[in-house]
C-alpha positions in Angstrom: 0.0 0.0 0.0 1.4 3.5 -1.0 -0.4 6.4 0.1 1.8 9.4 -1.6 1.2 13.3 -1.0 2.2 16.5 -3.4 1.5 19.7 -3.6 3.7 21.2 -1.1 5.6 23.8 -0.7 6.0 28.0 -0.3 3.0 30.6 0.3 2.6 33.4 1.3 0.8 34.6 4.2 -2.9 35.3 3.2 -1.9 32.9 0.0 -3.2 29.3 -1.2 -1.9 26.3 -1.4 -3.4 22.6 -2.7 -2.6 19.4 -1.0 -3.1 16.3 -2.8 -2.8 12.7 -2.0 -3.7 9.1 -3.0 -3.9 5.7 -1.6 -2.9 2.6 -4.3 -2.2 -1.1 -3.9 -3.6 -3.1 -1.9 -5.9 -1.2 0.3 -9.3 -2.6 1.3 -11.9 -0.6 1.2 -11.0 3.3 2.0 -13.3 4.7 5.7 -11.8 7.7 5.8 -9.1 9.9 4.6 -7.3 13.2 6.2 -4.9 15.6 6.4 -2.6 15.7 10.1 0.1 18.6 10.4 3.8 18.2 12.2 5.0 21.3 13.3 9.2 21.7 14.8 9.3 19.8 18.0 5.4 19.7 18.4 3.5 16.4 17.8 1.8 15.7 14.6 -2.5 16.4 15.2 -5.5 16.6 13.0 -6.3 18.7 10.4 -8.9 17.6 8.8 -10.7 14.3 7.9 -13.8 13.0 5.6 -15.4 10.2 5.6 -16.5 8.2 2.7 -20.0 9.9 2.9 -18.4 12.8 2.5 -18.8 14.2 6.0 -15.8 16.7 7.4 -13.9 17.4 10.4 -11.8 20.2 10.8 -9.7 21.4 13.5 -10.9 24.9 15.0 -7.9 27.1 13.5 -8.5 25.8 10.2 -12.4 25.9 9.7 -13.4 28.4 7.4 -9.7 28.5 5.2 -9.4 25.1 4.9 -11.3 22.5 2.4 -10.9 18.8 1.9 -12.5 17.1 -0.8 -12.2 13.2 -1.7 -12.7 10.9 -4.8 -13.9 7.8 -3.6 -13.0 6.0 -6.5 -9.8 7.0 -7.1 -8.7 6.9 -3.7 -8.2 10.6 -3.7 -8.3 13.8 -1.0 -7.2 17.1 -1.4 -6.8 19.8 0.7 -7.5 23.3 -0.4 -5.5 25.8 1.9 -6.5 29.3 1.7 -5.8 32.2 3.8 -2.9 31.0 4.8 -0.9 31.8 7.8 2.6 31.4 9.0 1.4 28.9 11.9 0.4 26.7 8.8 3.6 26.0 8.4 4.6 22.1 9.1 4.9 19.1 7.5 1.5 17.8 6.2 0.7 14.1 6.6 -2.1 11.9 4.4 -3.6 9.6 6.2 -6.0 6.6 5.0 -8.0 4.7 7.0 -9.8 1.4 5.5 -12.8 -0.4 6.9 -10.7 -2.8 9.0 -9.4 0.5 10.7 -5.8 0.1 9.3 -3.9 3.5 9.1 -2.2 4.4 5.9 -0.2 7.5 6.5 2.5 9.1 3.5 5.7 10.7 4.1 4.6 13.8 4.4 4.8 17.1 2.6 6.8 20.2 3.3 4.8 23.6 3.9 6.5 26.7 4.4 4.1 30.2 4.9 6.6 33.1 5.2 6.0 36.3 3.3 
């Protein structure tokens, strides 16, 4: 199972940036998928998640600039990061989650927010 992120990278402060990320091999059936967030010396913690129905989570600092989306059938989420701020800044996990609750997590993506 390879679950493989891109999209990373510089913005700006007030700027966008897209997260993308998907799951391939052999991967039972796909619960949920989500975006976690490792800042320097903290520990990594949610972002946001959505289930295969489509419902969201988001964590408080992030509702309102952040959107994930998902492609079931591919296997796909995204993460659309707007207003962004320099306490954005970390390295961005993708995590997948199948119906037998085995995690899935990539190697992570470099953001950097700095003006």
């Amino acid at each position: 199972v390879q679950v493989v992120e891109s999209g990373g990278g510089w913005g700006q402060p007030g700027g966008s940036l897209r997260l993308s990320c998907a799951a391939s091999g052999s991967i039972r059936s796909i619960v949920v998928m989500g975006w976690y967030c490792q800042a320097a010396g903290k520990e990594r913690e949610l972002v946001a998640l959505i289930s295969s129905c489509g419902m969201t989570t988001y964590e408080n600092s992030v509702q309102g600039r952040f959107t994930i989306s998902r492609d079931n059938d591919k296997n796909t989420v995204s993460l659309q990061m707007n207003r962004l701020k320099p306490e954005d800044a970390a390295v961005y996990y993708c995590k997948a989650v199948d119906s037998w609750a085995n995690d899935y997590w990539g190697q992570g993506t470099q953001i950097t927010v700095s003006s």
